[in-house]
N, C-alpha and C positions, 0 to 999 in steps of 0.2 A: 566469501565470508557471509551468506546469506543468513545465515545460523544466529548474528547479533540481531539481526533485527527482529528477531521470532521473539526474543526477550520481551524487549519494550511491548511488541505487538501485543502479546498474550496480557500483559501488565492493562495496556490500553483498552484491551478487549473481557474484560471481568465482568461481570454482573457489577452494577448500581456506579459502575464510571458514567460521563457525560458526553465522552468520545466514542466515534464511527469511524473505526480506519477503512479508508478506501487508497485505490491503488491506482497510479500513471506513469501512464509506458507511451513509446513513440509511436507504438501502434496498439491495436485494439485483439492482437493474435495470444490467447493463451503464452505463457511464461514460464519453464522448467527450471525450477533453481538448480543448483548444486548438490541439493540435499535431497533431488529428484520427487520435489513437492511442484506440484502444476498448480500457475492461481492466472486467472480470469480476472484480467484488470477491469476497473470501474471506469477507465475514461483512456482515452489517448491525448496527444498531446492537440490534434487537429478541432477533437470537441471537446476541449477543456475551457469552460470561463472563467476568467477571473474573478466575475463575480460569484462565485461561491465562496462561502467563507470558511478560513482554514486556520487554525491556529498553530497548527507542526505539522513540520515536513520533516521527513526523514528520508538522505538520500545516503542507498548502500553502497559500500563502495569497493 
């Protein structure tokens, strides 16, 4: 069900919003949905800090 979250994404992703959606996977290797859309995560889970700051998370499921 890859497909829900292209909703919010686009929503989030508008000209004059204040959100950067970025993306993290358990590795750093390209990602094939379902929808046979390829995306290039922004982090893995090994060089993720906490210290950035996040206000939403969205996990697909």
């Amino acid at each position: 069900m890859d497909w829900q979250v292209s909703y919010v994404t686009a929503e989030l992703n508008k000209p004059g919003t204040v959100f950067q959606v970025q993306t993290i996977v358990f590795d750093k290797n390209s990602k094939i949905s379902m929808g046979e859309l390829t995306v290039l995560p922004d982090y893995s889970l090994q060089d993720f800090s906490l210290k950035l700051e996040f206000v939403l998370i969205i996990i697909p499921a």
